[in-house]
PDB file with SEQRES, HELIX, SHEET and CRYST1 records, atoms N, CA, C and O in Angstrom:
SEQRES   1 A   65  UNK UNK UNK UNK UNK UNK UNK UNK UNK UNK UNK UNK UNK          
SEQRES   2 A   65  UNK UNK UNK UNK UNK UNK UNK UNK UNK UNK UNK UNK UNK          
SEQRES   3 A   65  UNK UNK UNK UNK UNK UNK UNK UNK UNK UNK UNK UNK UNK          
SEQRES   4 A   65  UNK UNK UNK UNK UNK UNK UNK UNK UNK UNK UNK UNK UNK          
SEQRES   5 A   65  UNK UNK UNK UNK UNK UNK UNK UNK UNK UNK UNK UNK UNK          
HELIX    1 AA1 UNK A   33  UNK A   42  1                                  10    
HELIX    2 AA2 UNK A   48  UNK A   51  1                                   4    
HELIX    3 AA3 UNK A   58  UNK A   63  1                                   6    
SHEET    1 AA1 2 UNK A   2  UNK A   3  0                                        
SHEET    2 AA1 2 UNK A  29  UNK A  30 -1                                        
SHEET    1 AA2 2 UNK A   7  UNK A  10  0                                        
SHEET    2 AA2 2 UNK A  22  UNK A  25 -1                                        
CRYST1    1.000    1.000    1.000  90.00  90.00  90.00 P 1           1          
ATOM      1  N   UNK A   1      21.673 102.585  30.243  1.00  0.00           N  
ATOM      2  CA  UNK A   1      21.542 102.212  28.854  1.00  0.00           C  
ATOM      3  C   UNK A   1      22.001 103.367  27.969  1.00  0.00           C  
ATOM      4  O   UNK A   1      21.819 104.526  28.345  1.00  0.00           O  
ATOM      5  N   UNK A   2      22.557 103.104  26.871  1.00  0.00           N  
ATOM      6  CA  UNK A   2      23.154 104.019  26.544  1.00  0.00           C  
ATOM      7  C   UNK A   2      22.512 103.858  24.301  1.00  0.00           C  
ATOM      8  O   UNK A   2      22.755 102.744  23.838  1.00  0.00           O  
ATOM      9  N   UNK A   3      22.181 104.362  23.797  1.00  0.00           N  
ATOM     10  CA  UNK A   3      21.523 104.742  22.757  1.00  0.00           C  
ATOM     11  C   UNK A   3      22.419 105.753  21.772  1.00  0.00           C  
ATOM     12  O   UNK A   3      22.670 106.934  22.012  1.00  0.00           O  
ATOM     13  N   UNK A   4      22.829 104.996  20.623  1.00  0.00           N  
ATOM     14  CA  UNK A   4      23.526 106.243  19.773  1.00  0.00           C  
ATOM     15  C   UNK A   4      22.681 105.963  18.407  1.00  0.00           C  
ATOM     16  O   UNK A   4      22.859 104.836  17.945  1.00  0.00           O  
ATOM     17  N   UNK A   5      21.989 106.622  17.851  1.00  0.00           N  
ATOM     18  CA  UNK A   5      21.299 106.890  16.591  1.00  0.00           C  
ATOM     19  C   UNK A   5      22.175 107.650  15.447  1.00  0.00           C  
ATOM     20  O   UNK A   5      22.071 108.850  15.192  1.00  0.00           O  
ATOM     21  N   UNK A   6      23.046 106.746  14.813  1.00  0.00           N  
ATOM     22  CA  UNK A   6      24.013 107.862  13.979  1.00  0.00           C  
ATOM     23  C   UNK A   6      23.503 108.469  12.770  1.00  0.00           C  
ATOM     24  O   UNK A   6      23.749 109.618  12.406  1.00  0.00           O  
ATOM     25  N   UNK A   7      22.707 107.546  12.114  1.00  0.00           N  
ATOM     26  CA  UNK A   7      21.632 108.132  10.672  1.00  0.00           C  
ATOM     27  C   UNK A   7      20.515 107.734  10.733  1.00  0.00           C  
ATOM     28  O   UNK A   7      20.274 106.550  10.971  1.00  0.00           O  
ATOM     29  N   UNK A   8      19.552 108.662  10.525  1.00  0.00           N  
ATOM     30  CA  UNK A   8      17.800 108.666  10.657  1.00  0.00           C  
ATOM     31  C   UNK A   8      17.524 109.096   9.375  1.00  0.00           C  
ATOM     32  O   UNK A   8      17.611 110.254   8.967  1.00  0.00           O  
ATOM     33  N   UNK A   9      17.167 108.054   8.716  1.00  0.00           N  
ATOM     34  CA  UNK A   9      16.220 108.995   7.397  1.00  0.00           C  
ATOM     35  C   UNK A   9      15.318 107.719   6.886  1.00  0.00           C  
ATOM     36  O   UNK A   9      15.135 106.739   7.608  1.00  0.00           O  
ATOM     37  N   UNK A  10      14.759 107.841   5.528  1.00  0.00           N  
ATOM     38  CA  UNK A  10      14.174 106.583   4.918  1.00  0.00           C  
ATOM     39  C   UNK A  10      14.599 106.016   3.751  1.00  0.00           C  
ATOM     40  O   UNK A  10      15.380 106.485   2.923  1.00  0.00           O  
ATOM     41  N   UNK A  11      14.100 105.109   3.750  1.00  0.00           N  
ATOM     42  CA  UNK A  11      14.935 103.947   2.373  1.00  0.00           C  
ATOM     43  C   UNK A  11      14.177 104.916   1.305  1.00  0.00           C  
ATOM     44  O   UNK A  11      13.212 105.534   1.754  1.00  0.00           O  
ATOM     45  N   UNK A  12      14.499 105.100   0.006  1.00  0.00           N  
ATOM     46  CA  UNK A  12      14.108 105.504  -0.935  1.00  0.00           C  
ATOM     47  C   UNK A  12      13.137 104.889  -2.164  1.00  0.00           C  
ATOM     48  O   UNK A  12      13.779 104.352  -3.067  1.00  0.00           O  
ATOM     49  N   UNK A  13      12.198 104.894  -2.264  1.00  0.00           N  
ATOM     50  CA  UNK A  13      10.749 105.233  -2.502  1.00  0.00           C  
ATOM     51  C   UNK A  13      10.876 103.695  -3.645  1.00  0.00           C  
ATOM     52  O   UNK A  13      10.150 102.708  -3.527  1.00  0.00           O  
ATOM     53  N   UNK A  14      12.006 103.868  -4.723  1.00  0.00           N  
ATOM     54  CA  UNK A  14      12.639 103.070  -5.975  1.00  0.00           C  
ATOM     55  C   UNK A  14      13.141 101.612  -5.219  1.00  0.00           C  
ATOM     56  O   UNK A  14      13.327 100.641  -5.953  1.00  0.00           O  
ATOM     57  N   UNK A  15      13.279 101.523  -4.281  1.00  0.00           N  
ATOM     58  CA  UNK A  15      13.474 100.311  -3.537  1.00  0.00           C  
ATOM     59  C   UNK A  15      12.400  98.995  -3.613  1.00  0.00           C  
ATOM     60  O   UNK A  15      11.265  99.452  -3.743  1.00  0.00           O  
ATOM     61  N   UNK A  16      12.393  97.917  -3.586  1.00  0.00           N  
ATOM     62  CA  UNK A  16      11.313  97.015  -3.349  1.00  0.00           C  
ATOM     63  C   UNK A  16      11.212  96.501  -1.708  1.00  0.00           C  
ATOM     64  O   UNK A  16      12.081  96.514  -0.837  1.00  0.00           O  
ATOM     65  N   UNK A  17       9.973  96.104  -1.667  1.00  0.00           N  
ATOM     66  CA  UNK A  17       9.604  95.970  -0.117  1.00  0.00           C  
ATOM     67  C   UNK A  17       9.937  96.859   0.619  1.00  0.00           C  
ATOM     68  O   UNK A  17       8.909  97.353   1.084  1.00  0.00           O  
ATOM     69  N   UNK A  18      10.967  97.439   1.061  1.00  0.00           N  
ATOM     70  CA  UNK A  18      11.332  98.592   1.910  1.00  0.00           C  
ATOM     71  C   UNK A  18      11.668 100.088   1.273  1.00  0.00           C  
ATOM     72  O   UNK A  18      12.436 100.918   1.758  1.00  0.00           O  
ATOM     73  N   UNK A  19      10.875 100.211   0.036  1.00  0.00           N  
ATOM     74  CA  UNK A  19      10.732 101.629  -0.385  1.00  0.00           C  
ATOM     75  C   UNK A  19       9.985 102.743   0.766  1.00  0.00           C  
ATOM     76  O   UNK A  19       8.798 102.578   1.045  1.00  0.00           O  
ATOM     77  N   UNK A  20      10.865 103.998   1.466  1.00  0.00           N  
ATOM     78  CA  UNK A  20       9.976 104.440   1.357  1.00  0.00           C  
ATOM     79  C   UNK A  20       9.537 104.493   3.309  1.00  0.00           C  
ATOM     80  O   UNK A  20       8.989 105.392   3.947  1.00  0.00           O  
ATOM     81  N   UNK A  21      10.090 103.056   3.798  1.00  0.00           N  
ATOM     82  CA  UNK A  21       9.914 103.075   5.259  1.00  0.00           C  
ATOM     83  C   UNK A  21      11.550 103.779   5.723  1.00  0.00           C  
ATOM     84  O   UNK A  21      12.612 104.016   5.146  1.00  0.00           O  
ATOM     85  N   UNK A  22      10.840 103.960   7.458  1.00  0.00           N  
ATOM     86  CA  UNK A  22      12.551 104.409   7.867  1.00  0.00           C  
ATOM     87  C   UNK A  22      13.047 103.640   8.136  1.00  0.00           C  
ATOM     88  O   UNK A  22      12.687 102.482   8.350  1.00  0.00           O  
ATOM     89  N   UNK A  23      14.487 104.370   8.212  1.00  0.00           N  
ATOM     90  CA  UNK A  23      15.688 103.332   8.222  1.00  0.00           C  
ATOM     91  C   UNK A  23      16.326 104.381   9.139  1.00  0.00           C  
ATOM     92  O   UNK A  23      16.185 105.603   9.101  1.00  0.00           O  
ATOM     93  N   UNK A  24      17.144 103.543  10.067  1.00  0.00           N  
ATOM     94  CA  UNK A  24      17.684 104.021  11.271  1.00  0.00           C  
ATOM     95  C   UNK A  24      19.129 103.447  11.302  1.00  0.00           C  
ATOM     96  O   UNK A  24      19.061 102.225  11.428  1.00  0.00           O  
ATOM     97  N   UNK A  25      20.481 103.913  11.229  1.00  0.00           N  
ATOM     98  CA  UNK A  25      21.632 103.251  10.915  1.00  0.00           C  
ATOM     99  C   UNK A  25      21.895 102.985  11.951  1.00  0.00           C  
ATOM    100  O   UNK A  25      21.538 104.033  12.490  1.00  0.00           O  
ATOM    101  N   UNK A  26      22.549 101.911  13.355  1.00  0.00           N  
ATOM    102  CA  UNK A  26      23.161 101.607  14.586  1.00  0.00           C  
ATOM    103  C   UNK A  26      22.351 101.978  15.624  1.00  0.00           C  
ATOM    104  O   UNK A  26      22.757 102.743  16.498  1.00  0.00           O  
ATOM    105  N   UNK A  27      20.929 101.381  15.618  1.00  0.00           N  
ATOM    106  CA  UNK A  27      19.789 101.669  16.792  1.00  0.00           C  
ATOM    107  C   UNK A  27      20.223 100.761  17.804  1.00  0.00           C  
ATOM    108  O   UNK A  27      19.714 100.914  18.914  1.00  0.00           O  
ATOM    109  N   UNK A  28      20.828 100.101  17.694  1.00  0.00           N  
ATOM    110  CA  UNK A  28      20.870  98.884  18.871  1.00  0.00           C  
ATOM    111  C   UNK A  28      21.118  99.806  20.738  1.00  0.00           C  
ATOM    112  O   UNK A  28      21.763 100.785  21.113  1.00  0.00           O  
ATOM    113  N   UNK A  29      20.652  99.296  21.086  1.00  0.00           N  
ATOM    114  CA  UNK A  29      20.816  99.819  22.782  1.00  0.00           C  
ATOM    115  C   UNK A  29      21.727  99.094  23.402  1.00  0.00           C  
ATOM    116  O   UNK A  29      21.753  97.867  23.314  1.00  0.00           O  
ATOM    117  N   UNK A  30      22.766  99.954  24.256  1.00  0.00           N  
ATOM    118  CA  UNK A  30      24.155  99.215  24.457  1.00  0.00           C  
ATOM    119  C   UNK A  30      23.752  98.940  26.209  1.00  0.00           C  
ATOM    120  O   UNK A  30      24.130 100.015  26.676  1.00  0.00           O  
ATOM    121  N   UNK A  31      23.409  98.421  26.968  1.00  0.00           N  
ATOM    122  CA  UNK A  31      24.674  98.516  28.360  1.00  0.00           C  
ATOM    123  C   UNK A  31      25.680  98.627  28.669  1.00  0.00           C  
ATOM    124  O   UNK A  31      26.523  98.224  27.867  1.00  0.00           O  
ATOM    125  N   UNK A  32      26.044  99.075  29.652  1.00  0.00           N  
ATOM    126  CA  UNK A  32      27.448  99.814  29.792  1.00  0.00           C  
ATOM    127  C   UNK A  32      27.946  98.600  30.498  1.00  0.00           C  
ATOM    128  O   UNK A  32      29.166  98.586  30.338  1.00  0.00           O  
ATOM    129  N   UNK A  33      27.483  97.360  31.353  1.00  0.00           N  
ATOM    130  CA  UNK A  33      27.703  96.415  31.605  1.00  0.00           C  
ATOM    131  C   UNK A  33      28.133  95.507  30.546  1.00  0.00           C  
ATOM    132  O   UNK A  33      29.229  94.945  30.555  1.00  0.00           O  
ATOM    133  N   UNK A  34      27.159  95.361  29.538  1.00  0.00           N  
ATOM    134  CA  UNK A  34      27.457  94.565  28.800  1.00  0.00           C  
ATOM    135  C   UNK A  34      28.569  94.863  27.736  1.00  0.00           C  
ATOM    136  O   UNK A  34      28.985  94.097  26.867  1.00  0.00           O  
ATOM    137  N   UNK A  35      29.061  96.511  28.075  1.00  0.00           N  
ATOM    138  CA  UNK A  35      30.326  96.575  26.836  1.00  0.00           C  
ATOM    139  C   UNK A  35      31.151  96.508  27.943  1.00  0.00           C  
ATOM    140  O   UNK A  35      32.221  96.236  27.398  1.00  0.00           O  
ATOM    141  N   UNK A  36      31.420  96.583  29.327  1.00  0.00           N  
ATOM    142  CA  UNK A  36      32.569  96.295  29.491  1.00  0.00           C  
ATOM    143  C   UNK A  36      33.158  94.572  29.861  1.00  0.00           C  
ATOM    144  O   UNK A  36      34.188  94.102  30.345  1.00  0.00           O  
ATOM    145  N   UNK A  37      32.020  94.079  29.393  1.00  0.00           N  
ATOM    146  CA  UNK A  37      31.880  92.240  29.365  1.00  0.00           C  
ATOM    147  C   UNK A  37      32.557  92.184  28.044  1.00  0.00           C  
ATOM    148  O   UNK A  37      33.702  91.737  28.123  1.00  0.00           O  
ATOM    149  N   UNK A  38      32.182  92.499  26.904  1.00  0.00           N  
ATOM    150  CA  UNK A  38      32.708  92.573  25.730  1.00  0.00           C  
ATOM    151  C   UNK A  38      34.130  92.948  25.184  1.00  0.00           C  
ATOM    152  O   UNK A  38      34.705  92.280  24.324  1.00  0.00           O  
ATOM    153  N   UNK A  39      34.758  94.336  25.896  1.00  0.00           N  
ATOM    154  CA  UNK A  39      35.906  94.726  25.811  1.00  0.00           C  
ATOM    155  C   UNK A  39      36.485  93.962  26.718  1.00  0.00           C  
ATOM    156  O   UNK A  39      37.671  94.231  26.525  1.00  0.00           O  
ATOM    157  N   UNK A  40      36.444  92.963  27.833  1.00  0.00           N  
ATOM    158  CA  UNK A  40      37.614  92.153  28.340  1.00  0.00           C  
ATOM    159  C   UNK A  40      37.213  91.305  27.311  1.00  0.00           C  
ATOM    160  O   UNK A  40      37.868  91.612  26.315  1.00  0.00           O  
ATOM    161  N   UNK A  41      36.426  90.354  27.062  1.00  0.00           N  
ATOM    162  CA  UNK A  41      37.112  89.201  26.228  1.00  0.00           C  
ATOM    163  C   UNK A  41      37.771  89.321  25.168  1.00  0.00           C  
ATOM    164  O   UNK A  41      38.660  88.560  24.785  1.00  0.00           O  
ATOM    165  N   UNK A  42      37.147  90.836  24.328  1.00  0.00           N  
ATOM    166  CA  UNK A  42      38.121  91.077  23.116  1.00  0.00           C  
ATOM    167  C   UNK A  42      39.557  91.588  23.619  1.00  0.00           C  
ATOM    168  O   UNK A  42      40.482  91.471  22.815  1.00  0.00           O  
ATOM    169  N   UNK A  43      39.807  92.105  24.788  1.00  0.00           N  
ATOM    170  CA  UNK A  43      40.970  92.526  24.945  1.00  0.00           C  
ATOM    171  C   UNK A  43      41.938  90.926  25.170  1.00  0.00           C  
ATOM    172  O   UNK A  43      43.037  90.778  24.635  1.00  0.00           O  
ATOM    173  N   UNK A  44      41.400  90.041  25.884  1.00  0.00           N  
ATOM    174  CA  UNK A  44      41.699  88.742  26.565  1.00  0.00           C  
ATOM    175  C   UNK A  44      42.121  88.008  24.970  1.00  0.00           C  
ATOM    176  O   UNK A  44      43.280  87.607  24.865  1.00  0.00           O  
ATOM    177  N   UNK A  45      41.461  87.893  24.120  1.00  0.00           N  
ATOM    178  CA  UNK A  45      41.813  87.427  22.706  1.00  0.00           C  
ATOM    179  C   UNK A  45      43.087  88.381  22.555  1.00  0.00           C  
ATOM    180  O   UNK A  45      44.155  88.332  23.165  1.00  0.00           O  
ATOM    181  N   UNK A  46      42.769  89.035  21.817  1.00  0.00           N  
ATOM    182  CA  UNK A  46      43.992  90.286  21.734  1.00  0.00           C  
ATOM    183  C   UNK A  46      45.141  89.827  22.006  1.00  0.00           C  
ATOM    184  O   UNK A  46      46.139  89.634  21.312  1.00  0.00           O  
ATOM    185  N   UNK A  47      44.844  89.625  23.398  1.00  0.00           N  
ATOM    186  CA  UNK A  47      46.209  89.972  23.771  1.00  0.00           C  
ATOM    187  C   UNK A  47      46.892  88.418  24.952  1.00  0.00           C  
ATOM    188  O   UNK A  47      47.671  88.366  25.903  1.00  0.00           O  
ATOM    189  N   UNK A  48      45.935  87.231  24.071  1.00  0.00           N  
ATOM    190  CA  UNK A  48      46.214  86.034  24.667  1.00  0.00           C  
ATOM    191  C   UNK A  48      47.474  85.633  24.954  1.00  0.00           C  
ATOM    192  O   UNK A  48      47.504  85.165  26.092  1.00  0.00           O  
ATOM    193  N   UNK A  49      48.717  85.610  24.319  1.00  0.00           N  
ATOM    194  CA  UNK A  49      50.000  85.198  24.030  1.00  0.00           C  
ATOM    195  C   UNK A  49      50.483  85.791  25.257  1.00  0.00           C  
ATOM    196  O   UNK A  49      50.985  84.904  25.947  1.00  0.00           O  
ATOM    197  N   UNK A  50      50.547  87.082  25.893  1.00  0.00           N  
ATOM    198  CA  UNK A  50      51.018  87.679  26.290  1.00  0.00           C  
ATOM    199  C   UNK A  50      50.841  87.741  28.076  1.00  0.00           C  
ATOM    200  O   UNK A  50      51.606  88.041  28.993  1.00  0.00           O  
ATOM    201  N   UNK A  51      49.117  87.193  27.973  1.00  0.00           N  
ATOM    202  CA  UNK A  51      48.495  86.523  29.240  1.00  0.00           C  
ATOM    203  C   UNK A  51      49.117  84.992  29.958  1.00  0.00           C  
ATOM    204  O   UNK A  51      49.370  84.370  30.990  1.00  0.00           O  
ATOM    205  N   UNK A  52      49.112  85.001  28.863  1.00  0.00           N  
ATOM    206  CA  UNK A  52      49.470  82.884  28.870  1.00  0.00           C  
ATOM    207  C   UNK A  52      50.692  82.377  28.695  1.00  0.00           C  
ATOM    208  O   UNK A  52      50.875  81.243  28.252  1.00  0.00           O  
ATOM    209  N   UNK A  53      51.759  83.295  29.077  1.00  0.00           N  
ATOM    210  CA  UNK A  53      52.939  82.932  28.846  1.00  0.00           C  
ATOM    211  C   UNK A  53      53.465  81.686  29.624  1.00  0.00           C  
ATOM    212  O   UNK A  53      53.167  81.466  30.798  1.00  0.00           O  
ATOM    213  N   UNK A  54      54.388  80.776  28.761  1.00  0.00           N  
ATOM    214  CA  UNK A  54      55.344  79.364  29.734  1.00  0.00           C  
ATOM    215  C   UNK A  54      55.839  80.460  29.926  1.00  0.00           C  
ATOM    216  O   UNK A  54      55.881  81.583  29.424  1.00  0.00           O  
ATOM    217  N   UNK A  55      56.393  79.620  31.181  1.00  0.00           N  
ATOM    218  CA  UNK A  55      57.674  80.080  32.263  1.00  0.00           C  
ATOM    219  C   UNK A  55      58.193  78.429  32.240  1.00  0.00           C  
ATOM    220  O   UNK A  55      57.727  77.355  32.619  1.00  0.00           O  
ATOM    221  N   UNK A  56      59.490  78.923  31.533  1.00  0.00           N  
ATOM    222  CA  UNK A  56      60.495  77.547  31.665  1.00  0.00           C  
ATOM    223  C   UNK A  56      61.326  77.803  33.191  1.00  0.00           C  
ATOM    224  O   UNK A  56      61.736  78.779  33.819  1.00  0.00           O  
ATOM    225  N   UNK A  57      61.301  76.129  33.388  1.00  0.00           N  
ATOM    226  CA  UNK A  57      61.881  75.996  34.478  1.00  0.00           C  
ATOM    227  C   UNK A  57      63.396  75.335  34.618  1.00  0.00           C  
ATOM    228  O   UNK A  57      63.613  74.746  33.559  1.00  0.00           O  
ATOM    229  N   UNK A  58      64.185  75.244  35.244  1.00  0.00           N  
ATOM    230  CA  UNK A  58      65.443  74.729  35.250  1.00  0.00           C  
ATOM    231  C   UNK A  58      65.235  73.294  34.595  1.00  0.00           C  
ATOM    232  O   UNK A  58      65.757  73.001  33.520  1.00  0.00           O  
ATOM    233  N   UNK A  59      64.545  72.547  35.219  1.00  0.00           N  
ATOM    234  CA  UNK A  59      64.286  71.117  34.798  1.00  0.00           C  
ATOM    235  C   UNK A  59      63.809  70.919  33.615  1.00  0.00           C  
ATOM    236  O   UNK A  59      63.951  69.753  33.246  1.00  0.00           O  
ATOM    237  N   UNK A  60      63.234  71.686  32.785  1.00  0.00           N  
ATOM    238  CA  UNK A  60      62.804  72.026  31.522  1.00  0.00           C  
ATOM    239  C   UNK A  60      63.935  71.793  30.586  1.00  0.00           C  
ATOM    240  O   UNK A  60      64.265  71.002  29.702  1.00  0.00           O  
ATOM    241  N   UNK A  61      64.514  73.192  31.391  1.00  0.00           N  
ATOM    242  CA  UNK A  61      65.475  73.436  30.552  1.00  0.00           C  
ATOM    243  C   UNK A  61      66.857  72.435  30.558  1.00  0.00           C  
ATOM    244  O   UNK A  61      67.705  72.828  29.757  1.00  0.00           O  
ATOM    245  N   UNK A  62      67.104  71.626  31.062  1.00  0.00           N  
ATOM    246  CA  UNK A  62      67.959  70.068  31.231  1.00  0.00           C  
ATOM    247  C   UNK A  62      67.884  69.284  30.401  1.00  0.00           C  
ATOM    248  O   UNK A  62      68.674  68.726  29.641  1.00  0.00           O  
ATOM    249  N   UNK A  63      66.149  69.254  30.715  1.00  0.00           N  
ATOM    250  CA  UNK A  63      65.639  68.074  29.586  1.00  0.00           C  
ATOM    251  C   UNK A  63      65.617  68.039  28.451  1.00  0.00           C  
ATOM    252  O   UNK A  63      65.860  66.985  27.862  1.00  0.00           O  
ATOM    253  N   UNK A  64      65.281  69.327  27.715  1.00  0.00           N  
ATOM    254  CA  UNK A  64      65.955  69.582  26.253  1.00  0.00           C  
ATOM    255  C   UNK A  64      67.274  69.605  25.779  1.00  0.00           C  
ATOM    256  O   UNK A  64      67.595  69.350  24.618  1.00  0.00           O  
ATOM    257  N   UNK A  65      68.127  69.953  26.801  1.00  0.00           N  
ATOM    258  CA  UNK A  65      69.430  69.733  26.417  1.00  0.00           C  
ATOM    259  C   UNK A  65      70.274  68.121  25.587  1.00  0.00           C  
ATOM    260  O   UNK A  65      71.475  68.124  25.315  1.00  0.00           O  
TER     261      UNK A  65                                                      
END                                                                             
């Protein structure tokens, strides 16, 4: 599991309802499983066209003629 805490401080005091409590910017807890589940499908989007290419075939290519 992997944990990055980039800003730790608290909401400021002049705020409503959350004057005053902390605030923690990007607490979420990553798996390293679960980002490399994430980076193939975003790569798989990305770079769909290029995965999924036709391949024309002779007979294809006849039939449009």
């Amino acid at each position: 599991m992997l944990y990055f805490p980039m800003v730790k401080t608290t909401y400021p005091s002049w705020l409503p309802w959350v004057g005053g409590e902390p605030f923690e910017f990007f607490s979420p807890i990553f798996n390293i499983a679960d980002m490399a589940i994430s980076t193939g499908v975003i790569t798989l989007l990305v770079f769909q066209k290029r995965f999924y290419r036709r391949v024309q075939t002779s007979s294809s290519l006849e039939s449009a003629a």
